[in-house]
N, C-alpha and C positions, 0 to 999 in steps of 0.2 A: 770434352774439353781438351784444349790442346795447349798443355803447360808442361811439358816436358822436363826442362829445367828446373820448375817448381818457385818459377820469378811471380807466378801471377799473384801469390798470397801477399807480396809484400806491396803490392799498389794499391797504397794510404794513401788518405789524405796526410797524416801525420809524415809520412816519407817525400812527398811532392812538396811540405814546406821544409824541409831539411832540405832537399834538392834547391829550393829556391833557393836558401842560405850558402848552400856552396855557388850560384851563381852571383851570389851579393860579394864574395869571397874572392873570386875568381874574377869580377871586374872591377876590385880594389877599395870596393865602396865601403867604409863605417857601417852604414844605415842602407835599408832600401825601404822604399814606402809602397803602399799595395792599393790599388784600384778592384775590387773583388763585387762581380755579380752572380746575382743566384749560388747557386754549388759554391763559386769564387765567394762569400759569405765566408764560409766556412770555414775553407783553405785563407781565408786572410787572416780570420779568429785562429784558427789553431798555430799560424806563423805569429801573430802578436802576443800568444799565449807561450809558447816555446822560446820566443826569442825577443822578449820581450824588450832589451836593452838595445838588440840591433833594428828594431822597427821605428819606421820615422810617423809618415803622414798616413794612417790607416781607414779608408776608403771603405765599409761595406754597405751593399747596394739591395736589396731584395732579398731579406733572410731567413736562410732557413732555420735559426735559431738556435745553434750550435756551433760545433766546429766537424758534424757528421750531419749525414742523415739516415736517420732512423725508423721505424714502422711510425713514431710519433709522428714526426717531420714528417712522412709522405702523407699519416691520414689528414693531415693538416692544408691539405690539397684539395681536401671537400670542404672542408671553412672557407680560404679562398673565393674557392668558387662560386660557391653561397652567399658569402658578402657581395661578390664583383657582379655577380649575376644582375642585381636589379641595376647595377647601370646601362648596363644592354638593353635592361628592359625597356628603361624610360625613355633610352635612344629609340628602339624601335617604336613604343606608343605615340611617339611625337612624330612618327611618319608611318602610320596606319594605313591612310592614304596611297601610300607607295607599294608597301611591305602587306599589308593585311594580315598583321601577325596579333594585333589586340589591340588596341584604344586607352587601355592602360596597361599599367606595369603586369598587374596582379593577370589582367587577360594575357598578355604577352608570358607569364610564367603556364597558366595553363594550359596554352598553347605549346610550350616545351613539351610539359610533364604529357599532357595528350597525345603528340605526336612521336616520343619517345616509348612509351605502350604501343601507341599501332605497328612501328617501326620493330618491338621486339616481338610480336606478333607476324605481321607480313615483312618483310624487309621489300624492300623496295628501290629498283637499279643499282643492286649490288653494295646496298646500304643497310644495317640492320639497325638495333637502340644502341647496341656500343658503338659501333664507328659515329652514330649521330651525339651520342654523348661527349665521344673524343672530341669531334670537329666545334663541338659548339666549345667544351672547355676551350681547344687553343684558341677559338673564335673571342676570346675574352680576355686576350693577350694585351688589348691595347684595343682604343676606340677606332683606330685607324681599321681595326680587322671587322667590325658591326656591318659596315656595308654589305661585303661579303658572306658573311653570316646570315644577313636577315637572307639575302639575296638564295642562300641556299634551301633554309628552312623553306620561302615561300616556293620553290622549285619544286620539293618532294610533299608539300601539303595539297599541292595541285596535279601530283602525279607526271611531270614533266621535269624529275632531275636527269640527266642524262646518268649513263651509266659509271660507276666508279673506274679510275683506271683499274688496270690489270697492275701489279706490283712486277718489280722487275726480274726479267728472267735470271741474271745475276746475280751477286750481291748485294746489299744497300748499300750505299754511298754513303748512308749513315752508320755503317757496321763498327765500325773503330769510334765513334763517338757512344753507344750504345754498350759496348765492351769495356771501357776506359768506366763508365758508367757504374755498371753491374760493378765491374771487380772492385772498385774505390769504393761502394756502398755496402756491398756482401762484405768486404776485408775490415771495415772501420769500427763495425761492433755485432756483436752475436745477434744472430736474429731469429726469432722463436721458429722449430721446428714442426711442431706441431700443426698440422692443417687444421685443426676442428680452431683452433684460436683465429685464424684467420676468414672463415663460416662464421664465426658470431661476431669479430668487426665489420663482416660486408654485411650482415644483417642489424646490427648498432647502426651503421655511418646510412644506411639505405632509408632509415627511419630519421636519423637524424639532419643528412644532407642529401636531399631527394636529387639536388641537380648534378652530383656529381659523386657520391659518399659513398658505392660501392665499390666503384673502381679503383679510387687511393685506398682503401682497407685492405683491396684481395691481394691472395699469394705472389710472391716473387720469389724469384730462379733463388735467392738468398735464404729460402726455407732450404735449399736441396744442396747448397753448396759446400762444395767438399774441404774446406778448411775452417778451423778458427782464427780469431781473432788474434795476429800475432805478438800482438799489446793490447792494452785497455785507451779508448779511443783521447784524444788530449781534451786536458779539464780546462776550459775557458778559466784564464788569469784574470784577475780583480787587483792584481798589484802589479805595481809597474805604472811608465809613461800615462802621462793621459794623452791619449794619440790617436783614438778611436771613435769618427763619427760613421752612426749607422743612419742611413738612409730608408724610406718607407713612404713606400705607397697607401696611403688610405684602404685601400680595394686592389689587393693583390691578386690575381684566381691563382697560382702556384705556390709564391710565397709572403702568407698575407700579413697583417700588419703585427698581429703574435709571437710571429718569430722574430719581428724587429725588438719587442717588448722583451723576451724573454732573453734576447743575446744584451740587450742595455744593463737586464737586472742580473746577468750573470760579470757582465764590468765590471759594474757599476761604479765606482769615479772615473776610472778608467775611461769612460766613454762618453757621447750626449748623442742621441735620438733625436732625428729629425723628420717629423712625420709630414709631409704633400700632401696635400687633400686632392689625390688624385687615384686612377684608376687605370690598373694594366700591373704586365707587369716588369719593372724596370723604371728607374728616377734619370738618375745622373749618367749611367754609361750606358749613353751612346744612342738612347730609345725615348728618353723624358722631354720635355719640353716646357718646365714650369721651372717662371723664375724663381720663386722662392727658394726649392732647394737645390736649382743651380748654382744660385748666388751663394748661399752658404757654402756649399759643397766647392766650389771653385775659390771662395778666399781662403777655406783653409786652406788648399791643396797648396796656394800662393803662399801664404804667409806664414800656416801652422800652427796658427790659434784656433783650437774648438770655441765656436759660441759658450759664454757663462752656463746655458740653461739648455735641459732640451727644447727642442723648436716645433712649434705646432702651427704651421703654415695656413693660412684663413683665404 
C-alpha cells in the first residue's frame, strides 16, 4: 500500500460530505440539495444527517441502507440478486425460442444453477463459475442488459463462446474507482478480522442465495487492512427538515428494495419512500424510465414538497 503521508485512513464517507459542505460554502449558497445514487445513498444520508439545517432537496436513489457500507450492506447483494433474478428469468422464458435457456422461469433458473457447476468444474474459453456468476449478476443491472446475457449463457451451453479477453497489460482504467472504493469502505467502520467468520457467511449466503450469496459474503482487502476506523461511522438523523425522498426499485440485484426500507425507518419523518415496481438497478438518475417515480421524483426536485405518504407505484 502506498500511503506515505498516511492521508489514505481519512477517505470517509463522513469526510467527502464535510468536503461537500465546504463546497456549499465556498460558492456562497445557504443550502445545497443532493442527487445521490447507489454508494451516493449513502454520502447524501450522512450530509443530511451531519448537516442537517444546510440540506435542502435530498434525492436518494438505489440504497444501500445506511450512510456506509458494511459486510451487511454487501451481503445484501445476494438478496438483490435473488429477488431480480426471476425477472430475467421470465424474460428469457418468453423467448425460449430464440435463447434456449427454459420455457419457464423455474427452467431458466436450472439452467443457471446447472451451467454454473459445470463451469466450476470445466471452465470453458477462459470462463470458469465465478466470472459466470459475476457476468450474469451485472447482466441483471437493467433489462436493457437480458439480451446480452441470455445471448452469452446460450454461447457457452453450446460450447461456442469465444475466448475471454486477455485483461490489460497495464493498469485498469478502473484502478482509481476501485481504490476510492476500498478505502471509503475499509475507512467507514471496523470490519471483522477474523477469516473463519467470513467461511461460514459464504457457506450461510451459498445455501441461502444460490444465484449469487457466496460472492457478497467472502473476504475483502478490509479484513487485512491496516487502519481503524478514525471515528465511528455517522448515525442516520431522524430530526431535522423533512427533506428526504428515497427512491427504490422493486428488484434491485445490487441495492435492493431493504435498504430503501431500512434508510426510510432510520428517518423516519424525515423522509418518504418511494417504491417503482420496477427492475435494475437505478430509478431516477439517469438510468430509470418509469413515470411514476420520475414524476414524483422531479416535482419535488421543482417545488420541494415530499408526497404526504410513502409511494407504492402499481
Amino acid at each position: 500500500m502506498n500511503d506515505r503521508n498516511g492521508h489514505l485512513r481519512h477517505v470517509t464517507t463522513a469526510n467527502v460530505a464535510r468536503d461537500m459542505d465546504r463546497i456549499r460554502a465556498a460558492l456562497g449558497e445557504e443550502k445545497a440539495s443532493f442527487l445521490g445514487f447507489s454508494y451516493g445513498s449513502a454520502l447524501g444520508a450522512a450530509y443530511a444527517s451531519l448537516f442537517p439545517d444546510r440540506s435542502d432537496r435530498v434525492v436518494l436513489d438505489s440504497n444501500v441502507g445506511d450512510t456506509h457500507l458494511d459486510p451487511d450492506g454487501i451481503r445484501r447483494y445476494a438478496l438483490g440478486a435473488e429477488e431480480t433474478f426471476g425477472d430475467f428469468a421470465r424474460w428469457a422464458a418468453d423467448r425460449h425460442d430464440t435463447y434456449g435457456l427454459g420455457a419457464t422461469p423455474e427452467e431458466v433458473r436450472e439452467t443457471y444453477l446447472r451451467l454454473a457447476a459445470r463451469l466450476d468444474d470445466r471452465p470453458s474459453a477462459g470462463v470458469d463459475g465465478r466470472v459466470f456468476r459475476a457476468a450474469t449478476f451485472v447482466g441483471l443491472y437493467g433489462p436493457t442488459l437480458y439480451g446480452s446475457t441470455a445471448a452469452a449463457w446460450q454461447s457457452l451451453l453450446s460450447g461456442d463462446a469465444p475466448p475471454a479477453p486477455a485483461p490489460p497489460a497495464g493498469p485498469s482504467p478502473q484502478d482509481n474507482a476501485y481504490t476510492a472504493f476500498l478505502a471509503t469502505t475499509c475507512n467507514d467502520v471496523a470490519w471483522p478480522r477474523d477469516v473463519a467468520a467470513y467461511q461460514r457467511a459464504v457457506a450461510q449466503d451459498r445455501e441461502r442465495f444460490p444465484v449469487y450469496g457466496a460472492a457478497s459474503a467472502n473476504v475483502l482487502p478490509c479484513a487485512f487492512w491496516p487502519y481503524e476506523p478514525a471515528e465511528p461511522p455517522v448515525r442516520v438523523l431522524d430530526e431535522g427538515p423533512a427533506n428526504v425522498l428515497i427512491v427504490q426499485n422493486r428488484h434491485d440485484p445490487v441495492t435492493p428494495l431493504r435498504g430503501g426500507e431500512l434508510l426510510r425507518e432510520k428517518f423516519g419523518d424525515r423522509a418518504r419512500l418511494v417504491v417503482e415496481n420496477g427492475s435494475g438497478h437505478g430509478v431516477y438518475a439517469g438510468v430509470g424510465n418509469t413515470p411514476c417515480a420520475l414524476g414524483v421524483t422531479t416535482s419535488y426536485l421543482v417545488d420541494g414538497t415530499l408526497p404526504p405518504d410513502d409511494v407504492v407505484c402499481r
